[in-house]
N, CA and C atoms as a LAMMPS dump frame, in Angstrom:
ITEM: TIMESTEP
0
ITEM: NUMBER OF ATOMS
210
ITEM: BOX BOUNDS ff ff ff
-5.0000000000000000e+02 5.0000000000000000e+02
-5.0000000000000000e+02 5.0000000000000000e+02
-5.0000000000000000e+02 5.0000000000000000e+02
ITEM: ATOMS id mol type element x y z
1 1 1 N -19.098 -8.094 11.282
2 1 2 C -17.945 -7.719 10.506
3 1 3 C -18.186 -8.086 9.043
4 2 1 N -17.603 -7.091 7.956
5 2 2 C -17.585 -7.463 6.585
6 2 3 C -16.684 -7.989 5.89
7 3 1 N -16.955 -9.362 5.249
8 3 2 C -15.93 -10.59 4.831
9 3 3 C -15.142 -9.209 3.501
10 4 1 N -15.444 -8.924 3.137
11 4 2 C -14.967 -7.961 1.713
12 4 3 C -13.768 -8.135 2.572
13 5 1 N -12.508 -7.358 0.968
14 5 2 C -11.564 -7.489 1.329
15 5 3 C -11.559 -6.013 0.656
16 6 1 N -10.63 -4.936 1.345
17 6 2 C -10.21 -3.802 0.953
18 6 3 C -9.251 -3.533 -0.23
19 7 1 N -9.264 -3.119 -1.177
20 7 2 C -8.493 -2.958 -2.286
21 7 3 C -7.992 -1.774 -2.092
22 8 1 N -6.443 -1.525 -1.99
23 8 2 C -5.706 -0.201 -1.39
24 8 3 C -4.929 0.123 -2.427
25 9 1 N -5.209 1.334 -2.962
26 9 2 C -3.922 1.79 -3.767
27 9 3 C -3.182 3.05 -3.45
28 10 1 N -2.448 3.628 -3.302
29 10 2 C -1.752 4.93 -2.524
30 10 3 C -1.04 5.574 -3.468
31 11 1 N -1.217 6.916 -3.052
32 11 2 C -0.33 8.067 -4.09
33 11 3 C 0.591 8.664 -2.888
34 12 1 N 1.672 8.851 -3.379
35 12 2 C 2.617 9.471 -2.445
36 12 3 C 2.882 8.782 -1.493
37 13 1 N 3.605 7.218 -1.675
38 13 2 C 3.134 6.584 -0.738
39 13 3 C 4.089 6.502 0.482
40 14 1 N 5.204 7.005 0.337
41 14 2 C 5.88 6.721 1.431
42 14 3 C 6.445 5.482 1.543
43 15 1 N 6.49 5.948 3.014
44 15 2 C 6.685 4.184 3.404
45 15 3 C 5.308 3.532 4.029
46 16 1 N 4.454 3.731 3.388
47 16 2 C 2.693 3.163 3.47
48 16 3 C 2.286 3.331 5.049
49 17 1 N 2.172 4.46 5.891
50 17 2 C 2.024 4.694 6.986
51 17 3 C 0.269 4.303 6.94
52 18 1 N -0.724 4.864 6.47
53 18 2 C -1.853 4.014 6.024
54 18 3 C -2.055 2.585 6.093
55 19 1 N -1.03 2.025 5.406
56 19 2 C -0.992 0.497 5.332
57 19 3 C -0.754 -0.541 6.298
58 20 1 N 0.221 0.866 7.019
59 20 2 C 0.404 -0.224 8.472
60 20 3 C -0.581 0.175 9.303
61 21 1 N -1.561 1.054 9.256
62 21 2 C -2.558 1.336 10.337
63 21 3 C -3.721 0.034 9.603
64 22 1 N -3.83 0.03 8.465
65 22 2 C -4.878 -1.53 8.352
66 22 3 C -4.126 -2.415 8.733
67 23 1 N -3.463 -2.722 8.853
68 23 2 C -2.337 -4.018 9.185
69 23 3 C -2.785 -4.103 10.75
70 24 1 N -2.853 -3.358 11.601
71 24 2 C -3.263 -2.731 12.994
72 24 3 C -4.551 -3.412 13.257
73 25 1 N -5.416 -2.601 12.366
74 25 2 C -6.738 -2.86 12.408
75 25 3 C -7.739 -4.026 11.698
76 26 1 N -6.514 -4.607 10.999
77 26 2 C -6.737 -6.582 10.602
78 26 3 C -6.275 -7.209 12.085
79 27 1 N -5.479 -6.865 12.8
80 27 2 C -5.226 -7.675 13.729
81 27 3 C -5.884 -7.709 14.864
82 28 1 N -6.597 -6.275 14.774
83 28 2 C -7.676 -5.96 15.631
84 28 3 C -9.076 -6.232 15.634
85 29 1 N -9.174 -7.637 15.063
86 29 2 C -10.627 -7.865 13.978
87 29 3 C -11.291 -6.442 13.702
88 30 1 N -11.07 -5.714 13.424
89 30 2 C -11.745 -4.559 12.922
90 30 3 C -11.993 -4.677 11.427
91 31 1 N -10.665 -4.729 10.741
92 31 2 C -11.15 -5.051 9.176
93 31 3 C -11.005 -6.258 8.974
94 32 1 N -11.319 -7.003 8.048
95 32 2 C -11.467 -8.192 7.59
96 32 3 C -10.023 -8.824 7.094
97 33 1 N -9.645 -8.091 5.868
98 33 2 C -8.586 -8.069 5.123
99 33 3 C -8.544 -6.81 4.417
100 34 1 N -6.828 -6.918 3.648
101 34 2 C -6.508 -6.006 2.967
102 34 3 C -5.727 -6.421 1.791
103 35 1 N -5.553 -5.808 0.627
104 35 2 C -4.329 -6.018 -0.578
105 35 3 C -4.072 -4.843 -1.406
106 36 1 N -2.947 -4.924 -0.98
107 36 2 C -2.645 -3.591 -1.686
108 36 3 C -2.307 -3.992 -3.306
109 37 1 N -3.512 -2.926 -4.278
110 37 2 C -3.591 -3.243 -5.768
111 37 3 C -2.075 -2.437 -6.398
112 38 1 N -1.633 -1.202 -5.843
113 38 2 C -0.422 -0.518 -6.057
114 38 3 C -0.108 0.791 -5.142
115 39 1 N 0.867 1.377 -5.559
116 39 2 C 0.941 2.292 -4.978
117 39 3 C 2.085 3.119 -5.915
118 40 1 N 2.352 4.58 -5.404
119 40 2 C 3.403 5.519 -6.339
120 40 3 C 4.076 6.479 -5.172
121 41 1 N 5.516 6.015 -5.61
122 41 2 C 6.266 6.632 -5.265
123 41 3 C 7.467 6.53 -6.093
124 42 1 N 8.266 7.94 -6.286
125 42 2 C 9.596 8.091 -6.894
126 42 3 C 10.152 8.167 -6.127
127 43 1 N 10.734 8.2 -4.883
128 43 2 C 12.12 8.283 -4.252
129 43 3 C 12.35 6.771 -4.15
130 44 1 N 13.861 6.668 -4.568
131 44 2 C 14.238 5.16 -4.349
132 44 3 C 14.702 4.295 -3.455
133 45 1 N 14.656 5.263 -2.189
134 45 2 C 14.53 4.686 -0.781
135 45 3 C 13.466 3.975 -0.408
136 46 1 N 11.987 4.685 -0.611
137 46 2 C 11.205 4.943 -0.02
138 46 3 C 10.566 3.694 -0.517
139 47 1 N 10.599 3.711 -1.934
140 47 2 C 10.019 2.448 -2.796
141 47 3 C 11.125 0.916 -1.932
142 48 1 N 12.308 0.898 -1.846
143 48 2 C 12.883 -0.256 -1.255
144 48 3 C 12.027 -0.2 0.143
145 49 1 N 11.917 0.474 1.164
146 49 2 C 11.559 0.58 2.283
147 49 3 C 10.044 -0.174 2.101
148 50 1 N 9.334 0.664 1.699
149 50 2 C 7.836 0.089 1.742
150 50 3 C 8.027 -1.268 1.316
151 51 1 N 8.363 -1.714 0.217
152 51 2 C 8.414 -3.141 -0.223
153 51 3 C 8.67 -3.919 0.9
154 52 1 N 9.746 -4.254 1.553
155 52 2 C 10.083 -4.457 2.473
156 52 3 C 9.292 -4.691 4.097
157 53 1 N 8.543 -3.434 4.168
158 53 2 C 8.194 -2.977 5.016
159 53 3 C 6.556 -4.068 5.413
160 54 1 N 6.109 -4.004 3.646
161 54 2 C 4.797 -4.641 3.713
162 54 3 C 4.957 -5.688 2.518
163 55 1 N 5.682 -5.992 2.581
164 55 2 C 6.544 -7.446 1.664
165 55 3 C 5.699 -7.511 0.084
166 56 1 N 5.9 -6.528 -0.397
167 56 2 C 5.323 -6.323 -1.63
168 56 3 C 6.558 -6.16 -3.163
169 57 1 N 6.508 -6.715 -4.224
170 57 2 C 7.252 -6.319 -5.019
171 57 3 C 7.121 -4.958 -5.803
172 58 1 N 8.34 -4.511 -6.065
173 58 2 C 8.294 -2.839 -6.536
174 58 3 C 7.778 -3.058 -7.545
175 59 1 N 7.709 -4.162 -8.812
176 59 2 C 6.484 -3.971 -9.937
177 59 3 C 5.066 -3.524 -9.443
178 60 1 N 4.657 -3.631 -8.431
179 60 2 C 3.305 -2.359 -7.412
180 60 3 C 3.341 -1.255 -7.572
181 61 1 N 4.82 -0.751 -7.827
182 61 2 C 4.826 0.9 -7.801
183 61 3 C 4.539 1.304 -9.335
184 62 1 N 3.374 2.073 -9.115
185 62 2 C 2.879 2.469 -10.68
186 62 3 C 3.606 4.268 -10.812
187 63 1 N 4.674 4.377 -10.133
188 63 2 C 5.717 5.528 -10.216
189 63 3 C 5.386 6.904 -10.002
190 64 1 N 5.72 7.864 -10.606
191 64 2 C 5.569 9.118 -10.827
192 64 3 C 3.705 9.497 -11.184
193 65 1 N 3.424 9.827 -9.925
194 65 2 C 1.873 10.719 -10.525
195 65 3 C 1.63 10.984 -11.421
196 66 1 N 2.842 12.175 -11.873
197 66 2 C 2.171 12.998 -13.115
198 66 3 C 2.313 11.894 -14.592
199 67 1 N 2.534 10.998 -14.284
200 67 2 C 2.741 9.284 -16.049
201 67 3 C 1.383 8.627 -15.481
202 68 1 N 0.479 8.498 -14.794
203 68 2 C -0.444 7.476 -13.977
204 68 3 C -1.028 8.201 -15.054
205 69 1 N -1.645 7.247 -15.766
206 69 2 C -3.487 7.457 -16.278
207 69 3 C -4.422 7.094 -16.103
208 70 1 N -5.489 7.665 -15.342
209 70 2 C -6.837 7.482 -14.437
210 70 3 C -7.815 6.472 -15.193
């Protein structure tokens, strides 16, 4: 197994359905670790939900796609 730790960032993120499948597969010694660096989403459900969901603060959400600069 590889000690690295995965650096995750998500577009469109939902409620991080991705995030909970590594969450899955950390518990499954499969991956090592994970941290999510950010993620984007505008609906303001969706952003409370995920936070929540994967106990992250909404300063993570780097917002609207089309404002992100690569």
């Amino acid at each position: 197994m590889n000690n690295k730790i995965i650096k995750l960032g998500s577009f469109f993120s939902g409620i991080g359905s991705p995030e909970k499948a590594l969450e899955k597969l950390k518990e499954e010694g499969i991956v090592n670790d994970f941290k999510i660096e950010f993620f984007s989403e505008i609906d303001k459900n969706a952003i409370k939900s995920y936070c929540a969901i994967h106990n992250v603060d909404a300063s993570l959400n780097s917002g609207d796609i089309k404002q992100i600069k690569g």
